[in-house]
C-alpha positions in Angstrom: 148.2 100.8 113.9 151.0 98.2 114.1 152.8 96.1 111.2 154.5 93.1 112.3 155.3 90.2 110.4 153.4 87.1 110.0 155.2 84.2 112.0 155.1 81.0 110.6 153.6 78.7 113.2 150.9 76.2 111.4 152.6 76.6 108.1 156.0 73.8 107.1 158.3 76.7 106.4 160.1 78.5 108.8 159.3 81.9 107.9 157.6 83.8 105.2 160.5 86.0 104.4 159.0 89.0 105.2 156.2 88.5 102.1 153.4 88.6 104.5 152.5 91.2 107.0 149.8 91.6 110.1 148.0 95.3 110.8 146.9 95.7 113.5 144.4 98.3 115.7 141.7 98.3 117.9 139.0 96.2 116.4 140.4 95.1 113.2 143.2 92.7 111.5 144.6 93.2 108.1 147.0 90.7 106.6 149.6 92.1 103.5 150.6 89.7 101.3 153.2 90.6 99.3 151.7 94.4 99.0 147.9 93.3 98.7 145.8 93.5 101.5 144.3 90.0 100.9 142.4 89.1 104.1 140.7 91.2 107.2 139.4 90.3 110.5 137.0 93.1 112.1 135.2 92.5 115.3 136.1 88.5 114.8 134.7 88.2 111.6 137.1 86.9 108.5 136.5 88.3 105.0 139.3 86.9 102.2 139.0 88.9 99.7 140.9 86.2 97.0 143.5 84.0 97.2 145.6 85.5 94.9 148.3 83.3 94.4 149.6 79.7 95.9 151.9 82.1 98.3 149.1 83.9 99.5 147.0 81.6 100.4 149.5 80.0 102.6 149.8 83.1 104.5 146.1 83.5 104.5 145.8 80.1 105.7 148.3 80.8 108.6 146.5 84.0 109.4 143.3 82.6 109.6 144.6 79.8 111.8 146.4 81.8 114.0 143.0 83.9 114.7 141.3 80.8 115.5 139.7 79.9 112.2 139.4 77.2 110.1 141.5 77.1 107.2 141.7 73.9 105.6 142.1 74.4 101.5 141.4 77.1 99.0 137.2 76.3 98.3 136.9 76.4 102.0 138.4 79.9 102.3 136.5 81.5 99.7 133.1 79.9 100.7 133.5 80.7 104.4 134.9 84.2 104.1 134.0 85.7 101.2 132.6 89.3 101.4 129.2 90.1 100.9 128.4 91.8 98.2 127.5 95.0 100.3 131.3 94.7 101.4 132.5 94.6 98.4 130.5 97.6 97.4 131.8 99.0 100.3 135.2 98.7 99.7 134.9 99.3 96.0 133.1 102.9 96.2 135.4 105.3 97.5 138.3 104.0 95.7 136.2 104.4 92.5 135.6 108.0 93.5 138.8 108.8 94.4 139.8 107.8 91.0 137.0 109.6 89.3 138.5 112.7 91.0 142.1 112.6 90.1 141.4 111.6 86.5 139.0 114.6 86.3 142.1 116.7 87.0 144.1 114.8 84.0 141.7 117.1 82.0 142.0 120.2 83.4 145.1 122.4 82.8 148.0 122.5 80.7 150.2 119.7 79.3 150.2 117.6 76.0 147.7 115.2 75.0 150.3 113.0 75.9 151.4 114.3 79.3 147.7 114.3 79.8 147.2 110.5 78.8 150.2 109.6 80.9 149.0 111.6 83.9 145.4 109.2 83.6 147.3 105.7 82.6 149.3 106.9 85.7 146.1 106.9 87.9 144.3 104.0 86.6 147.2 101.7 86.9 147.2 103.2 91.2 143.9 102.6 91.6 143.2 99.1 89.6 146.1 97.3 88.4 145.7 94.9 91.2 142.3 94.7 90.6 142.8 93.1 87.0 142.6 96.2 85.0 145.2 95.5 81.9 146.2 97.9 78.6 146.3 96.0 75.6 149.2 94.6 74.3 149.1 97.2 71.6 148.8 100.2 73.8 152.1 101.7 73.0 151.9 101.9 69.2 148.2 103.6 69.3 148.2 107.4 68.6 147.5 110.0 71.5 144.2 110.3 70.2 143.3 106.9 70.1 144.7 106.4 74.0 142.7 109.6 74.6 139.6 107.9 73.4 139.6 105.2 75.2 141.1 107.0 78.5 138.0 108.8 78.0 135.5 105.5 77.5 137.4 104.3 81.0 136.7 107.2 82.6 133.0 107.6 81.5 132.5 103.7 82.9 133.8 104.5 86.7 
């Protein structure tokens, strides 16, 4: 697989200051924004998975244009390239199991309550920060047990 960075051909800037990056192998495209993978192009098909932010979409926009797609606003983008929802599932599943996994081990062995809450905030925040998980404002003046709790609720969910 090869990274190289996203030119800026169709876009008014002259670069993207290295924000914006192109994978690259045999039947597939990936374009990094920022450090999200935000669009991909596999055996010529498009699938954005959001826009993200006003600087992503510029780069998705260039992307897409550069691979010979339309890419004319925001709506567009999302209506013409959206995943199916058996992509999504797709996608979803083994990062979900993965995460099952490793906060599994959280519970196993020795450590604090609180080494052992920090080891699955650790995890969770890997796995779905990105994907909008956020801890409560309060999260830091709650007891271990508390955290534990709801660590545990989290867990039971996925």
């Amino acid at each position: 697989m090869t990274e190289t960075e996203l030119k800026s051909i169709y876009d008014n800037s002259k670069s993207f200051y290295k924000k914006a990056y192109v994978l690259e192998s045999e039947n597939k495209k990936e374009l990094k924004s920022f450090s999200t993978i935000v669009c991909i192009i596999e055996n010529n098909k498009p699938i954005v998975k959001n826009t993200y932010s006003h600087t992503s979409l510029r780069h998705i926009k260039e992307f897409l244009k550069q691979n010979g797609f339309t890419a004319e606003n925001k709506n567009q983008i999302l209506k013409d390239y959206k995943p199916t929802e058996e992509e999504k599932e797709h996608e979803e599943k083994p990062l979900f199991n993965i995460a099952r996994a490793f906060l599994m081990l959280g519970n196993v062995g020795k450590g604090t309550l609180k080494e052992k809450n920090n080891y699955k905030i650790r995890i969770l925040k890997a796995s779905f920060e990105n994907k909008g998980l956020i801890f409560p404002n309060d999260w830091n003046t709650l007891t271990e047990e508390e955290k534990e709790k709801r660590l545990n609720k989290i867990e039971e969910i996925l």
